[in-house]
C-alpha positions as a Python dict, from the first residue, in 0.01 Angstrom:
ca = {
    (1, 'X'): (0, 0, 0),
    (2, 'X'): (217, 11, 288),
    (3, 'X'): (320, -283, 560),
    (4, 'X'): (429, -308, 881),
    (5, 'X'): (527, -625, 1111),
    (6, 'X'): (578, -691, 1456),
    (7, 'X'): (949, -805, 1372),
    (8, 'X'): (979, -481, 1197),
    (9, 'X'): (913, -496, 895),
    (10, 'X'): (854, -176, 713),
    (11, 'X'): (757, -190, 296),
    (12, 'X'): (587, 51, 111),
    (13, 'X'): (443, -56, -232),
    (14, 'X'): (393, -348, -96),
    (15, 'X'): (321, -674, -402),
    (16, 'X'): (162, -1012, -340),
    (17, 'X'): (440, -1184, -388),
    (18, 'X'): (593, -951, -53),
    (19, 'X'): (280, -1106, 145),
    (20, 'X'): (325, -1438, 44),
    (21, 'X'): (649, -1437, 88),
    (22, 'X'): (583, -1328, 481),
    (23, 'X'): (387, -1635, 499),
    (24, 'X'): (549, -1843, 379),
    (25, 'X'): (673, -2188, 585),
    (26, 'X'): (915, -2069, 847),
    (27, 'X'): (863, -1723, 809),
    (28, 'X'): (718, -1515, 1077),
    (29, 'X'): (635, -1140, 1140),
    (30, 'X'): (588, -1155, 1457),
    (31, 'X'): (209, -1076, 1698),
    (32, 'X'): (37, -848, 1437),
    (33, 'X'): (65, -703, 1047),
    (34, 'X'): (-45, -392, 923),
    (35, 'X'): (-182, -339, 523),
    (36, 'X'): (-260, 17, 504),
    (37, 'X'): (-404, 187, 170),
    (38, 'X'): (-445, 510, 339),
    (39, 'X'): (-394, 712, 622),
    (40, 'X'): (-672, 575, 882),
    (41, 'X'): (-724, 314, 636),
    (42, 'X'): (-617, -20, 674),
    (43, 'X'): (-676, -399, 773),
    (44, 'X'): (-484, -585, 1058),
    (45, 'X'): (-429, -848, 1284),
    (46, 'X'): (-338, -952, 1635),
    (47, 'X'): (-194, -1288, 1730),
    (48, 'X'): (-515, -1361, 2053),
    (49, 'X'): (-316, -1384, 2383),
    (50, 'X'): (-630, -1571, 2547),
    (51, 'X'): (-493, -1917, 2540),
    (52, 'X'): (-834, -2074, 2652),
    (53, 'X'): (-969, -1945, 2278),
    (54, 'X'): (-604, -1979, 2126),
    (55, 'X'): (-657, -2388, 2238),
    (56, 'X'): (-948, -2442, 2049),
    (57, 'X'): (-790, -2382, 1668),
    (58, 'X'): (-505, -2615, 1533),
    (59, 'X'): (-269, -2342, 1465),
    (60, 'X'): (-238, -1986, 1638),
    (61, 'X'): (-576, -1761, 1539),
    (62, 'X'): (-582, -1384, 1457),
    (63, 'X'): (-851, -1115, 1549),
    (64, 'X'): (-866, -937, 1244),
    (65, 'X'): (-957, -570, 1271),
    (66, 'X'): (-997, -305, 944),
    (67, 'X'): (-1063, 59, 955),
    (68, 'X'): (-1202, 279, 724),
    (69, 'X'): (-1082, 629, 776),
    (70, 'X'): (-1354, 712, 1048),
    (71, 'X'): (-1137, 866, 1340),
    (72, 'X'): (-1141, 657, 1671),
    (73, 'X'): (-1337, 341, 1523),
    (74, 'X'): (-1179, 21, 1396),
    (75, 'X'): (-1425, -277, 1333),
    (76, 'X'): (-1332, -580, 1481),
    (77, 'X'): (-1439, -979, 1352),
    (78, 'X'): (-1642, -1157, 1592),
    (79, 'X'): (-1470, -1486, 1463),
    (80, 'X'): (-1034, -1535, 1450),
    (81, 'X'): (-852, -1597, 1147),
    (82, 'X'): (-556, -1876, 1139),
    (83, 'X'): (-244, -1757, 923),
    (84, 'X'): (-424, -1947, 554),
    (85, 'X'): (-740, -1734, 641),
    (86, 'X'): (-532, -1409, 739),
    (87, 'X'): (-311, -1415, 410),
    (88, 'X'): (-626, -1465, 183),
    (89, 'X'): (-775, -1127, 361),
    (90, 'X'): (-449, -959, 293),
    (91, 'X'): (-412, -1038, -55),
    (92, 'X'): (-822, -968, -130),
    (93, 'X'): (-725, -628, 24),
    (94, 'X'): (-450, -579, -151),
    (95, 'X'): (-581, -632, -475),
    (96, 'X'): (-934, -405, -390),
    (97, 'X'): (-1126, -665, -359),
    (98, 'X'): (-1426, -690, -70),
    (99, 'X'): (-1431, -1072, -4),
    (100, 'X'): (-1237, -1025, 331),
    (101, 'X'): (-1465, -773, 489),
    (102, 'X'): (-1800, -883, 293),
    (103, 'X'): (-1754, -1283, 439),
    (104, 'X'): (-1697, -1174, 799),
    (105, 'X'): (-1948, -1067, 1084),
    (106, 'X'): (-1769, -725, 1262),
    (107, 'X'): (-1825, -561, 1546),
    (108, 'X'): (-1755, -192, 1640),
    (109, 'X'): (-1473, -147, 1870),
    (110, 'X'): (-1388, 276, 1949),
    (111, 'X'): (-1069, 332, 2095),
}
């Protein structure tokens, strides 16, 4: 899998131990990360610029989005992720796994 960071980040066989290391305390990658398994497949996320929802969770929240290879459609959760949240996702996608889309509500967003 591939990954890509708003502070530019750029790996391609991407491990866990490369995701947790992006995590970690005091790192950062910047407004939004990119796990791709395919092309027009992936999962991401988007720091949410609305600081009226932003206020309401203890540390910045994420819209996560996925998509599965359909052209023009990514599906969107209807509830943010904070960073904890975001990495588990990352690392259940990483490994195949269907925990991060099968927990989560999603809407359809075309583009």
């Amino acid at each position: 899998m591939n990954l890509e960071t708003d502070s530019g980040v750029k790996s391609f066989n991407v491990a866990e131990a490369d995701l947790r290391a992006l995590f970690a305390d005091g790192a950062t990658f910047g407004d939004f990360v990119i796990l791709s398994a395919a092309d027009g497949q992936f999962i991401q996320a988007h720091e949410i610029w609305d600081e009226q929802i932003a206020r309401s969770y203890a540390r910045t929240p994420y819209v996560l989005e996925y998509r599965d290879g359909t052209p023009s459609l990514i599906y969107q959760a209807t509830t943010p992720v904070e960073k904890a949240q975001l990495l588990e996702a990352l690392l259940d996608y990483l490994h195949g796994g269907t925990a991060w889309r099968d927990g989560r509500q999603w809407k359809k967003v075309a583009f």
